[in-house]
N, C-alpha and C positions, 0 to 999 in steps of 0.2 A: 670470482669471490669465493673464496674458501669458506664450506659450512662448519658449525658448530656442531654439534649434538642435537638443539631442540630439533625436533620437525617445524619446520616453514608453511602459511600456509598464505594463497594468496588470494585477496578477493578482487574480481575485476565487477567495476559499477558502473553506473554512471551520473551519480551523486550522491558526497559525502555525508550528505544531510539525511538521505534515505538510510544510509549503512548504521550515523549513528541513532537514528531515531527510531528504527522499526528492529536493526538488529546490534544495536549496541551491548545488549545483556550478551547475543554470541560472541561477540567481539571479547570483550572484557573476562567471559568463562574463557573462552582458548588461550588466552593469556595466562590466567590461571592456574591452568590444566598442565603450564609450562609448554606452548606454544608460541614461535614467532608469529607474531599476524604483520604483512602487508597489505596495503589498500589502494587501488591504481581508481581514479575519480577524474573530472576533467577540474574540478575547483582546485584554486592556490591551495599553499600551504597556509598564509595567512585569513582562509575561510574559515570562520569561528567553529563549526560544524568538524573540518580536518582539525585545526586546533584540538578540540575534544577526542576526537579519535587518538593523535597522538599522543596528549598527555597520559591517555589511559595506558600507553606502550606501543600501540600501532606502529606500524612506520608508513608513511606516506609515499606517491609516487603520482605523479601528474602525467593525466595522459589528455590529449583531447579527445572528445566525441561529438561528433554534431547526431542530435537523438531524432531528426527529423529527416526523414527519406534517406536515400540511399546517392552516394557521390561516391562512384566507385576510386576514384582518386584518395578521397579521404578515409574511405574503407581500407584500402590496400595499407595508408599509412599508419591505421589504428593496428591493423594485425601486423606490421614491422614490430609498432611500438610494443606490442603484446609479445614477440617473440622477444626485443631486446633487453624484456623485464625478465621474461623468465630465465633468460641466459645468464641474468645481472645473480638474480638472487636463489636460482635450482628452486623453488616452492617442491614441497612432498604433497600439498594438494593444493586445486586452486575450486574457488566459489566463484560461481556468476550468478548475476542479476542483469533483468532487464534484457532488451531484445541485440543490441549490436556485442555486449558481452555476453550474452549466452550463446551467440553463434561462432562470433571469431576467436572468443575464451576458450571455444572448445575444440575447435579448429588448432590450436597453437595448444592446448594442452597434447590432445592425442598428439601431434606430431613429435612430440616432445617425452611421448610416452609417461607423460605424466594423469594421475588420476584427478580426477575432478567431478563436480556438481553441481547440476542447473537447476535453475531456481523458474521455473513460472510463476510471477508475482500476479499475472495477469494480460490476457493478448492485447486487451486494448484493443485499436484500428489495426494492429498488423496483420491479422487474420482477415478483416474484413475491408482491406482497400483492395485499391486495384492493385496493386501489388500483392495480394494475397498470395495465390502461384509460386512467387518467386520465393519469398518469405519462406513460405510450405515448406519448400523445395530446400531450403535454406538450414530452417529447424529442423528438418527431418536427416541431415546431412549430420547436423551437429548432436544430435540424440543419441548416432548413431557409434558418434567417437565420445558419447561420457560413460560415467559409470554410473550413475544417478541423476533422475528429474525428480524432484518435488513440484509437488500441486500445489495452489493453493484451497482449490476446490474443485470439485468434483465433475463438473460440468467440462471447465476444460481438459480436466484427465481423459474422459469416455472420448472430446473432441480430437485428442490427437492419439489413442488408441484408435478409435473408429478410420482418422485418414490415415494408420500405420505410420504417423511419423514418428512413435516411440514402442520399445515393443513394454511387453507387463512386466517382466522380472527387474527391468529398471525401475519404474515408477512407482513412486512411495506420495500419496495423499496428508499433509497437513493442516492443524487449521490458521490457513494465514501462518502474517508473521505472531501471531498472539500478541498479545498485549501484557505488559508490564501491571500486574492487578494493587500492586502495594506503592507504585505511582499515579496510578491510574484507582482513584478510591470515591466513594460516595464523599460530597462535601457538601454543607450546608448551606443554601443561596444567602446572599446578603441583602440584595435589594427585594423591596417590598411595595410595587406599584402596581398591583394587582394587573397586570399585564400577563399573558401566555404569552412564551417567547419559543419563536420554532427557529430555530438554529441549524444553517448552512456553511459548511468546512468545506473546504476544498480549490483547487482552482475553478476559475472562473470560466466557462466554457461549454460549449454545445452543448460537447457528448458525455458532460458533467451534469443536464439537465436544467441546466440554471434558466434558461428558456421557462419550463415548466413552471418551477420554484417563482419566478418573477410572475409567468401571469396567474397564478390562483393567486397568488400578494394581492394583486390588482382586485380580485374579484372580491376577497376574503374580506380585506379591510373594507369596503363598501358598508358591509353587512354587519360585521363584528371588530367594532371601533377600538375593545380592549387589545389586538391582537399583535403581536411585534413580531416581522420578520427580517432576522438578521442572514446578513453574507458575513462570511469570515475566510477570507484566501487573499490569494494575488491572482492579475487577469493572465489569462494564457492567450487569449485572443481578445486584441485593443480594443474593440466595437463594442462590448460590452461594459467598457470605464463609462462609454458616456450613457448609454443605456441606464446604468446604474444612478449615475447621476440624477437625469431626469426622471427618476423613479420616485415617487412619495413612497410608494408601498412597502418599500425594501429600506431596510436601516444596514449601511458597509462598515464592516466593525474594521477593516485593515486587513495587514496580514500579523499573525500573531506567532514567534517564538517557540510557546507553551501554551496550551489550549484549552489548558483544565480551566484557565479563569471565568473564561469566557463559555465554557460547559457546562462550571459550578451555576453560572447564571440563566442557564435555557433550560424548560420546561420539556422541549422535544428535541429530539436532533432528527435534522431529515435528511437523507440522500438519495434524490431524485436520477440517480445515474443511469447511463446506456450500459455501460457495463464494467466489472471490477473483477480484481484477481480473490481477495477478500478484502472488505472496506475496514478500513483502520479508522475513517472516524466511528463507524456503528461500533466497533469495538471499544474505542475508548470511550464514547460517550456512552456505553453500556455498562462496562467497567464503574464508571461516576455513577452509576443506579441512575440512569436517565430511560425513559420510553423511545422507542424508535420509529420513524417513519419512512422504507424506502423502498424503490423498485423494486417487482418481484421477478428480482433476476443472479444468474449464478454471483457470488460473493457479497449479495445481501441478505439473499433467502436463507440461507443458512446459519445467520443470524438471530434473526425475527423468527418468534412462534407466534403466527399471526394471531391477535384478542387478547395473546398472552404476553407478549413483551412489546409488545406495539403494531401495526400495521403494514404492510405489505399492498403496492396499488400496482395497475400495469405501467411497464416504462413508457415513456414520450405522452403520457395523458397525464394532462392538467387538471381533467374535469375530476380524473378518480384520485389524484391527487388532492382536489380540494374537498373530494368526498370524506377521505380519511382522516384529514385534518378537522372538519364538522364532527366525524364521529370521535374523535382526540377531545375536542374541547368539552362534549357533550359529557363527557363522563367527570363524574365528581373528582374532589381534590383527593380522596381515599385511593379511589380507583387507579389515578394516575400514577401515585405515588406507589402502590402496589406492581403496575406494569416495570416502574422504577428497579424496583427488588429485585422483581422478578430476572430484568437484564443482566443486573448482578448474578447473581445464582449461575444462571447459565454462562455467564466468563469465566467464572470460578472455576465451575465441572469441563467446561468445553475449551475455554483460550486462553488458559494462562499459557504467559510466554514459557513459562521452565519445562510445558512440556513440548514448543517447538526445538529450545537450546536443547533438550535431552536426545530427542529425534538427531539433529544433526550429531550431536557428540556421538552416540551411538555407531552411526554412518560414518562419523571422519577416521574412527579408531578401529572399525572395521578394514578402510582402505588403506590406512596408513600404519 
């Protein structure tokens, strides 16, 4: 394929719905800016989410990924694919996200002597299974051939300077993907049934907490009859539809599009997580002037100013979980609605997204 003029720039993901939902403002700025953007994802082109990407000018490319363990068969055949893209369309830089494109993205960039940038959105279980080792071994290979890691938070930056899988003069600290603050805004609640409604985003799953999250439901509502505890996601693991089912304690809103609706209507958002890269729902639902409740663990803590915009409990405890929620409800309608502001304020100073998109712009037009 013969190039034009723009610079090309290519993102390899491994879902479209992540690229346009957390980084659609970058997308839509490098278009802007008069850059080509490609975007290689394993969803159709007919997935509402590519849809959107494309119309905004993207161009699409269908790759598969299987995001779950390692098939060295199917691995070998994502990094084909990943070479036969870059060969199709030269990219002057490429973006990864997530863990099979930030290894083999980067893998097929250096070979190719092209510059590029990984993205730590967060380790998730790859750090921590049995596969850890390998993974290590992996990441620290591919560190090695980028030009750039972004963090999203701090904890795993010191983690993989500490194991030397990245050295300092590449790694640049962000926070998170930020959050969109003029989509993401204070809105007024509609309903009025003197109900506290504590509000759960996310997939449905272990190491999501949802364990926790259901048994203080259990205990919570015994005691405090006013109190709603909604889920709002899809299940990641089946065992939990029926769970949820036979639950009085918990109210399953679905899975939801757009999430403001359903955050214009909670009192609290909680995320009970094992662990996150930076939590995008405490952002958005901080964004909306909502109080927070979640794990005091890397890309929550850094969120939360614990008394001051909501609460902070240890992960996998339920008890300290339903401690905070007792001291959440104990505090008057002023108070709350103050922690509210408060959330605000600090997304404003700390996570607007314009100053993640400026970060990258800065870095692409450096290397490019």
């Amino acid at each position: 394929m013969m190039k034009n003029n723009k610079k090309r720039i290519l993102i390899l993901a491994n879902s479209g719905r992540d690229i346009y939902i957390f980084r659609g403002e970058l997308v839509s700025r490098l278009i802007k800016e008069g850059f080509e953007v490609y975007f290689s994802v394993p969803q159709k082109n007919s997935n509402k989410k590519v849809e959107v990407l494309e119309n905004m000018g993207a161009k699409h490319i269908k790759t598969y990924i299987n995001r779950r363990g390692i098939n060295p068969l199917e691995d070998l055949k994502l990094i084909i694919d990943y070479k036969n893209i870059v060969k199709k369309i030269y990219p002057d830089l490429i973006l990864t996200y997530t863990v099979k494109p930030n290894i083999y993205g980067n893998w097929v960039a250096s070979y190719y002597n092209i510059s590029s940038i990984m993205n730590i959105t967060g380790i998730g279980t790859s750090l921590n299974s049995k596969l850890k080792y390998f993974v290590k071994h992996l990441y620290s290979s591919a560190c090695k051939r980028t030009d750039i890691v972004f963090f999203q938070n701090k904890s795993n930056l010191t983690l993989f300077l500490e194991k030397n899988m990245v050295s300092k003069n590449k790694s640049v600290l962000i926070p998170g993907s930020g959050v969109n603050i003029d989509k993401f805004k204070p809105l007024e609640k509609e309903s009025n049934d003197n109900k506290i409604k504590f509000l759960y985003i996310g997939r449905v799953m272990k190491e999501k907490g949802i364990e926790e999250y259901i048994e203080a439901s259990k205990l919570l509502k015994e005691k405090y009859s006013n109190l709603e505890f909604q889920i709002l996601g899809s299940f990641e693991e089946d065992e939990y539809e029926e769970i949820i089912e036979k639950t009085s304690s918990v109210k399953f809103l679905g899975y939801s599009h757009d999430v403001r609706q359903e955050i214009k209507e909670a009192d609290c958002i909680v995320n009970p997580s094992y662990h996150e890269g930076m939590s995008n729902i405490l952002l958005e639902g901080a964004a909306m002037a909502k109080p927070l409740i979640a794990s005091n663990i890397p890309g929550c803590k850094e969120i939360i100013e614990n008394n001051i915009n909501g609460f902070l409990f240890k992960a996998k405890s339920s008890l300290q979980l339903q401690k905070r929620i007792i001291q959440f409800i104990s505090l008057s309608p002023a108070e709350r609605t103050k922690m509210g502001e408060e959330s605000r304020k600090k997304i404003e100073k700390e996570f607007d997204r314009k100053i993640v998109t400026n970060e990258y712009l800065k870095k692409i037009n450096k290397l490019i």
